[in-house]
PAKOL-388736 format. One line per 5 residues: number of its first residue (from 0); for each residue x, y, z of C-alpha. Coordinates in pm, whole numbers, plus 32768, in hexadecimal, padded with zeros to 4 digits. Example, Ala and Ser with C-alpha at 12.3 -4.5 7.8 and 13.67 -1.06 7.14 Angstrom:
BEGIN
0) 84CE/7E3E/830C  8557/7F96/82CA
This chain:
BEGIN
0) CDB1/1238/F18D  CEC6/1351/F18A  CE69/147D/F0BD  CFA1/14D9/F073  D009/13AE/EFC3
5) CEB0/13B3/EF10  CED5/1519/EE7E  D041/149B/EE0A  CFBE/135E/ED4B  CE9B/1431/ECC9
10) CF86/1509/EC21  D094/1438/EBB3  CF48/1342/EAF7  CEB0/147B/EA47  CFFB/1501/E9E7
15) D0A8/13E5/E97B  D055/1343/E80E  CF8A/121A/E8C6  CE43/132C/E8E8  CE3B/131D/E764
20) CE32/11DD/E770  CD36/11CB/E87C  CC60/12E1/E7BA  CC58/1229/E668  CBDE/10D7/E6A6
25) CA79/1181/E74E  CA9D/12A9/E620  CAA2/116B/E51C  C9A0/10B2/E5DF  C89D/11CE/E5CD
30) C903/1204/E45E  C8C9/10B0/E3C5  C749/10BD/E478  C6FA/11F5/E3EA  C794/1169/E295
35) C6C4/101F/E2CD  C566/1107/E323  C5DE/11E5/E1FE  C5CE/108C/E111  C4CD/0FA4/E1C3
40) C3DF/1087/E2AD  C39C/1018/E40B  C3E9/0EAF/E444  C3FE/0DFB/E555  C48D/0CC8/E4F6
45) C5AD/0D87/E484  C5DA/0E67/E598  C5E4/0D0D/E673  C70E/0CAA/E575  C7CC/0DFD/E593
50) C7D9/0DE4/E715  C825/0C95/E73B  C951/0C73/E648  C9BB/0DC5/E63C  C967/0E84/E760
55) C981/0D5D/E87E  CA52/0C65/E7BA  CB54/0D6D/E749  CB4F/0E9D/E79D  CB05/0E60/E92C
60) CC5B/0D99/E94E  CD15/0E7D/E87C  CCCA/0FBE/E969  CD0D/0EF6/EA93  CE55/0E6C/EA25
65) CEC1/0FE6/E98E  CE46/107A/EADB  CE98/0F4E/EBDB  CFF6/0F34/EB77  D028/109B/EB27
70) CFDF/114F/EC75  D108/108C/ECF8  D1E8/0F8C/EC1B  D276/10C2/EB70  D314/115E/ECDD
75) D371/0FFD/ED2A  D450/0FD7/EBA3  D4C3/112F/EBD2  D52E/1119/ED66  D481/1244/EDE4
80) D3A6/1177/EE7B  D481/1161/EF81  D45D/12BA/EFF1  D30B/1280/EFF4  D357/1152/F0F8
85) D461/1220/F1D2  D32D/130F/F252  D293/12AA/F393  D15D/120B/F2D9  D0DD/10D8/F333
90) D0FD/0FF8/F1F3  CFAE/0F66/F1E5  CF39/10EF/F1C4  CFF1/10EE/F09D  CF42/0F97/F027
95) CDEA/100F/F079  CE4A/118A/EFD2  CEC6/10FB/EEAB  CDCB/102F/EE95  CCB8/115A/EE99
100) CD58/1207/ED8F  CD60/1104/ECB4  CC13/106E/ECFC  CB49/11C0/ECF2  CC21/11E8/EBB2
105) CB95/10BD/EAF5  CA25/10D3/EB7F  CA02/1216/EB22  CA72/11FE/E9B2  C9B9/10AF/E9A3
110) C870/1102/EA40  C83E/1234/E962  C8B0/11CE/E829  C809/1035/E849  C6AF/10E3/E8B6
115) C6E0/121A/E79D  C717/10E2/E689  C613/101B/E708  C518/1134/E70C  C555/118C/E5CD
120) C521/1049/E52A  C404/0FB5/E611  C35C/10F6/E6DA  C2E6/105C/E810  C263/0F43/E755
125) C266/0DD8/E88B  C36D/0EA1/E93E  C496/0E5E/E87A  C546/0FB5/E8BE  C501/0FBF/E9F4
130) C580/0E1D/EA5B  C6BE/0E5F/E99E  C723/0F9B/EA42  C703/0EFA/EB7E  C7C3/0DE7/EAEA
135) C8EE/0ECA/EA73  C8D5/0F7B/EB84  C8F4/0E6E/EC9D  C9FA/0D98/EB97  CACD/0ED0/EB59
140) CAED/0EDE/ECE6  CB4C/0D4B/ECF1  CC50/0D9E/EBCB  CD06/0EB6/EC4D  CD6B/0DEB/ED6C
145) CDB8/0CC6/ECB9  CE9D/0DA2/EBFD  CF4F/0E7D/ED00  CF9C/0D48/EDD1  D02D/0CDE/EC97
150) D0ED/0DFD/EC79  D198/0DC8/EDC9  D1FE/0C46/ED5C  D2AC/0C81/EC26  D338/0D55/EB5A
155) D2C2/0CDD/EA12  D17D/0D2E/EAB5  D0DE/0DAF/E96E  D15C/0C9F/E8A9  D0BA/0BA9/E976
160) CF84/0C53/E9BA  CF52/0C4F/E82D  CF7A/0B12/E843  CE88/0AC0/E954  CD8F/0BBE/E8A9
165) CDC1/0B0A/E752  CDCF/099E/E7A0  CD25/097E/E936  CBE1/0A73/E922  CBD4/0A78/E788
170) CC10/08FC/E723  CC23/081B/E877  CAEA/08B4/E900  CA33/091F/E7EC  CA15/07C0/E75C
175) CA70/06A5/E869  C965/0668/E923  C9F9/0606/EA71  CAF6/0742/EA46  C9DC/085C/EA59
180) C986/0820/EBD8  CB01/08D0/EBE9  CAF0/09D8/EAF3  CA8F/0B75/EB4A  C9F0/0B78/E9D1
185) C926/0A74/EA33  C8EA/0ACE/EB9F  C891/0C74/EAF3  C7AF/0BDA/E9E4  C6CC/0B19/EB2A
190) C691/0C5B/EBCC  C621/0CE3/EA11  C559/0BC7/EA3A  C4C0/0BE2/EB6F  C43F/0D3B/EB35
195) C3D7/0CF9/E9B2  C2C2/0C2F/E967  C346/0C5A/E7F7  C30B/0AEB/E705  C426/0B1F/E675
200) C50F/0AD2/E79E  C537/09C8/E89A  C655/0941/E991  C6D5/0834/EA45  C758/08CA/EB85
205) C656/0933/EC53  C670/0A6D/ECF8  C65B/09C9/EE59  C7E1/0937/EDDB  C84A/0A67/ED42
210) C804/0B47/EE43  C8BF/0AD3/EF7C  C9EE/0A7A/EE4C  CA1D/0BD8/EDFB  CA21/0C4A/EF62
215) CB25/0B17/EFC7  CBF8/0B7A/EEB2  CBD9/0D07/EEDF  CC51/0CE5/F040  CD34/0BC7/F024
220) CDE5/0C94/EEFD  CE15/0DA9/EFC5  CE66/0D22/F10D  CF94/0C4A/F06B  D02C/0D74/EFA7
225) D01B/0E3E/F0FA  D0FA/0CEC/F14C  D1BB/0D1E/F041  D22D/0E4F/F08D  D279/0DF0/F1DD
230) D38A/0D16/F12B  D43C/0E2A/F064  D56D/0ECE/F119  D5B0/1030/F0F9  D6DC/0F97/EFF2
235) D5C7/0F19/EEFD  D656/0DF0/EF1B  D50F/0CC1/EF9D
């Protein structure tokens, strides 16, 4: 990891419009539980609805695909990636850096927010907050480098990741049964489950599947967009 280049990223993603972005979705999360405690009281059947639609099921791909693709698609559009390229830094240091920024991004703002709704709405009632934090957490990690690599192989990278978000995680593996083994949502709300001994949810991955998935896709994200790079000459030309 080069410091340098993470100090740049950080402050290109908190000055650019993309950290308002990144800042609303948790803001809205941790407003609609406090409006849904306001209305119903503690509940924990609701709290387990919150996180898994809104919390893991939207707002989890969202921040990774805002934060994946932003920490580098925008240099790549714009071309100053390629002074970024012409410094004697090894290109999968830029990967992995990238990677960090946009990873402890999304966890962050994830974690806090997921357990601060959840413990609003279900206290520490059969370990809901605490199983979906982990599950943001861990999922947020998978999506930013699902999303950066993506950022490196297109550039309608944010078109595409909407779609992946929209119709992969929220449709294809929410409902088809054979799909979920390869979704994050699925693979984030196994680790929620593991921890929570909550009635109110179940799922069909177990966590000894999603586990090892998230790691293989972490590192095999990040590994091929340090390729990637590798491919890009100092012309921005592939």
């Amino acid at each position: 990891m080069n410091t340098v280049v993470a100090d740049i990223t950080y402050r290109a993603m908190l000055g650019r419009k993309r950290i308002w972005l990144l800042v609303l979705l948790p803001v809205a999360l941790v407003a609609l539980a406090a409006l849904l405690r306001l209305v119903n009281g503690q509940d924990e059947q609701t709290a387990v609805l919150l996180m898994k639609s809104f919390a893991i099921g939207t707002m989890l791909p969202l921040l990774g695909l805002i934060a994946g693709t932003g920490v580098i698609a925008p240099e790549i559009e714009d071309g100053t990636i390629i002074h970024l390229l012409a410094k004697p830094i090894s290109r999968p240091v830029i990967a992995v850096t990238k990677f960090v920024v946009a990873a402890s991004l999304v966890a962050v703002l994830a974690a806090v927010s997921t357990y601060a709704a959840a413990y609003l709405l279900a206290g520490s009632e059969s370990g809901v907050a605490t199983g979906f934090t982990l599950g943001a957490l861990f999922g947020g990690v998978a999506y930013a480098a699902v999303f950066l690599l993506l950022g490196v192989l297109t550039r309608h990278a944010v078109a595409v990741g909407v779609i992946y978000a929209l119709v992969w995680e929220g449709v294809i593996g929410g409902y088809v049964p054979g799909a979920r083994k390869f979704s994050i949502q699925q693979w984030a709300q196994s680790l929620a489950d593991h921890v929570s001994s909550s009635p109110f949810f179940s799922t069909e991955v177990t966590l000894g599947f999603a586990v090892p998935a998230m790691v293989i896709v972490t590192i095999g994200a990040v590994v091929w967009t340090g390729q990637r790079l590798r491919s890009l000459s100092l012309t921005g030309d592939d």
